[in-house]
N, C-alpha and C positions, 0 to 999 in steps of 0.2 A: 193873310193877304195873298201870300206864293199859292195859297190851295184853290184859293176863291178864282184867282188868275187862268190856273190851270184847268182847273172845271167849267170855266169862260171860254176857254181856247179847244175844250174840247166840245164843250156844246157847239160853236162855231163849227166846227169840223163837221159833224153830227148833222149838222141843219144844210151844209153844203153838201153833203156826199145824198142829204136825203132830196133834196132839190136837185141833182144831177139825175138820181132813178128815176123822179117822177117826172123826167124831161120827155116830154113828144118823141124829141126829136130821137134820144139816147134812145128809148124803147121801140121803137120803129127799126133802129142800126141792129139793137138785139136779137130781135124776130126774125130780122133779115141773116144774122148770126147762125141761130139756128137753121135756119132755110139752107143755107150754101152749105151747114157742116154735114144736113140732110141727102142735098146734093152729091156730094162726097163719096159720102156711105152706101149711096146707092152704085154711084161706080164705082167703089171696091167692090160691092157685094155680084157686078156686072159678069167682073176683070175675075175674083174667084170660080163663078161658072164657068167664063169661057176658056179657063185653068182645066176645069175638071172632065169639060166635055173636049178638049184639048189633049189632055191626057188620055181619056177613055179611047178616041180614035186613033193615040199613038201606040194605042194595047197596054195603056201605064199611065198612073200618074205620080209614079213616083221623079224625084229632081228637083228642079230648078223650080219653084212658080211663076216665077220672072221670065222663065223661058218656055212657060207653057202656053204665054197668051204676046206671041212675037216682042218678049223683051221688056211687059211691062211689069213693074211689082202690083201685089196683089195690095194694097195699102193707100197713105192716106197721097203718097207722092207719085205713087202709078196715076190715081186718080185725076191728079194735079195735070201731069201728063200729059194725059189724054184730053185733059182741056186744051191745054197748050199749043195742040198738034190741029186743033179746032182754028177754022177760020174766027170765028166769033171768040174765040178763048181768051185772051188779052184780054179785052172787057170782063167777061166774066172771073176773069183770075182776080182784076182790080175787085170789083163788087165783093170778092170772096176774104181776100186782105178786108176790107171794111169791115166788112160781117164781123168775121173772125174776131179781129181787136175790135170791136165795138163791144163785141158778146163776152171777151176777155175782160173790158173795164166793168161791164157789169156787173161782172162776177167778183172781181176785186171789190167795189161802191156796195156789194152786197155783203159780202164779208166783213165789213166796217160797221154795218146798220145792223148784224146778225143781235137779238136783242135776246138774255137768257140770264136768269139770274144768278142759275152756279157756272162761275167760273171754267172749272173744265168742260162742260158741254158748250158753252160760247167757247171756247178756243178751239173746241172741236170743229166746232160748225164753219168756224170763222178758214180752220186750217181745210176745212172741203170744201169752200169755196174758193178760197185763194191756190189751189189744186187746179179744179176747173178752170180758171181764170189761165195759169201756168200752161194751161192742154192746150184751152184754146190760139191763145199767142203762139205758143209754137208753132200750130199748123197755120197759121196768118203769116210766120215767120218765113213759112217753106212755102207757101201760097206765093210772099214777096218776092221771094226769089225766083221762082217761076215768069211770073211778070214781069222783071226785070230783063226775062230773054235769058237767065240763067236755070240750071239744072240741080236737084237733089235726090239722092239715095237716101230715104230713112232705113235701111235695112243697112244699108254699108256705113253709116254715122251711126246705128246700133252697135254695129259688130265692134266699131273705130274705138266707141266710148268703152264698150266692155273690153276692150282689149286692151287700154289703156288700164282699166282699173286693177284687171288680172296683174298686170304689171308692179302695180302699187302696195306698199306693204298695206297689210289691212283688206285692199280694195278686192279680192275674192271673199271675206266675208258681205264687205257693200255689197257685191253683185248678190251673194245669197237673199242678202234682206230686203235689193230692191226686184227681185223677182218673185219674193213672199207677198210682197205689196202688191204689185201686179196682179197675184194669184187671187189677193183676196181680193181687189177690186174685183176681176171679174165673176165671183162667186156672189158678189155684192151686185151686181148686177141679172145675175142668174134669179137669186132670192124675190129680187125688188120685182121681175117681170111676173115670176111666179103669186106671189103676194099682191101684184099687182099696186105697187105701192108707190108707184110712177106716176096715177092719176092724181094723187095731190098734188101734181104740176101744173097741172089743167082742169081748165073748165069745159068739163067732158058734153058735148052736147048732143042730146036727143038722139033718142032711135038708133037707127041704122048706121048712119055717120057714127054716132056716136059709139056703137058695137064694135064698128071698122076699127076707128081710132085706138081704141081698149086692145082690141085683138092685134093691130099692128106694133102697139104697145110689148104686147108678151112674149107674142114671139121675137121681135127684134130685141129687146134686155135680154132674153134667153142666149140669144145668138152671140149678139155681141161681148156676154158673158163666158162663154165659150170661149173666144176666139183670145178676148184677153187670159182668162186664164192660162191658157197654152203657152202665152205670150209671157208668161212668168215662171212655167214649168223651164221653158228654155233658158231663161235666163238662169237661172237654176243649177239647170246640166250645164252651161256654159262656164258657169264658177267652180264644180268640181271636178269637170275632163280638161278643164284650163285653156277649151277650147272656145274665143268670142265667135266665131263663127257663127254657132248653134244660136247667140243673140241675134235675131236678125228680125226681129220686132213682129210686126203684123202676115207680113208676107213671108214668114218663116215659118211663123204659128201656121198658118193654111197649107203649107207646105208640107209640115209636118201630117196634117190632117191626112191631105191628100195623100200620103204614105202608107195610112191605115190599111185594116180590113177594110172592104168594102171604103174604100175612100173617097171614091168619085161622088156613092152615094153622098156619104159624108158632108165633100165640100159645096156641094150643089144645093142641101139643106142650111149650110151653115150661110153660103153665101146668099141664099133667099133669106134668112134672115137676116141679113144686115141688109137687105132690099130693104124690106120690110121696116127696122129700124131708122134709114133713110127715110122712106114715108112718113113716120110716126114723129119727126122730128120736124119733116113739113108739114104736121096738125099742130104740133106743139106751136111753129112758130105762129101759129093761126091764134089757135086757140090756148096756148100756153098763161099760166100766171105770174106777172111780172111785177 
């Protein structure tokens, strides 16, 4: 009777979480989710060029990135920023909170319904969406804040938290493991633009548009796969020289770039593709499969 109970209360669950996905209203928030995180990425990938061509006219791009584009980071909270500073940004910051947690619960209500019959590949599935789900919130979280009239560092709450964990017994091995993670996400990303393995998200359409979209597609997971990777190598160096600093998330990684050989080249390709990437994320919310 306890079994029959329990298998009642999760099919309940199951038919509620499947009747939230296939809501109008939910699916229009998520689309719109992806759009604003679209938007995003294109002013990072803006705020990285005007970094590089910034640098290039000071004879250098090595330093600060935050200090190559008058103070702002190269990331998801420059971005934010730069809305903010917008006559019209307040509204758009609001729309951008929605998106966000909109496209956050979706991803959660997806993880719920992930349907697999071995065991470990449902938890797999289920722990990559509840991942997503985790990304998206957060940058709705610093979106809110923003909108609120207040202000966020993600590169200085990078460094806060790594430095914090260097602190903690243990926590310079965490820092190693969660910058391996990082690494491989973005190498997971590098793969999927290459393989193209992105368009099982979408319903790719016809022609030209649809060549565009594909093409915006590859080079933006290429890019963005890049730029996360770096973003875990640091974390990395930051756990063995016991220096948080080197953690300084997104606008660290480009920093880093910009440091290279030939770096300006570098970050000016890297940040057209997260242009790019931005674009491909406003086809997605188009034409995306939800």
């Amino acid at each position: 009777m306890r079994r029959y109970a329990e298998g009642m209360t999760g099919s309940s669950a199951t038919k509620a979480a499947d009747t939230a996905k296939n809501s109008t209203v939910l699916q229009l928030l998520a689309r719109l989710g992806y759009a604003v995180n679209g938007l995003l990425h294109v002013l990072i990938g803006i705020i990285a060029i005007s970094i590089a061509v910034s640098g290039a006219s000071s004879g250098g791009a090595n330093g600060s990135a935050s200090g190559g584009s008058g103070g702002t980071e190269a990331d998801q909270s420059g971005a934010l920023a730069q809305l903010a500073s917008n006559p019209a940004g307040e509204v758009l910051l609001w729309v951008i909170v929605v998106g966000l947690f909109a496209l956050g619960l979706w991803q959660i209500i997806s993880g719920f319904l992930v349907r697999e019959s071995d065991a470990k590949k449902r938890w797999g599935k289920r722990v990559s969406e509840f991942g997503k789900a985790v990304a998206y919130i957060a940058i709705g979280v610093t979106a809110l804040t923003f909108a609120l009239g207040g202000s966020k560092s993600s590169a200085s709450s990078s460094q806060s938290a790594s430095a914090k964990l260097i602190a903690t017994p243990g926590g310079v091995i965490l820092l190693v493991i969660i910058g391996l993670v990082v690494f491989g996400i973005g190498v997971f990303f590098v793969v999927r633009g290459i393989t193209k393995k992105f368009t099982k998200d979408l319903s790719v359409p016809a022609g030209t548009t649809g060549r565009a979209v594909v093409g915006l597609g590859i080079v933006g997971y290429i890019a963005k796969g890049v730029a996360l990777a770096v973003v875990g190598i640091l974390f990395v160096v930051a756990a063995f020289t016991l220096d948080p600093s080197k953690a300084s998330g997104m606008d660290g990684a480009l920093t880093s770039l910009a440091a290279l050989p030939f770096g300006v080249v570098i970050l000016i390709v890297v940040g057209a593709g997260l242009i790019a990437y931005g674009l491909y994320l406003g086809a997605r919310a188009r034409w995306g499969n939800l």
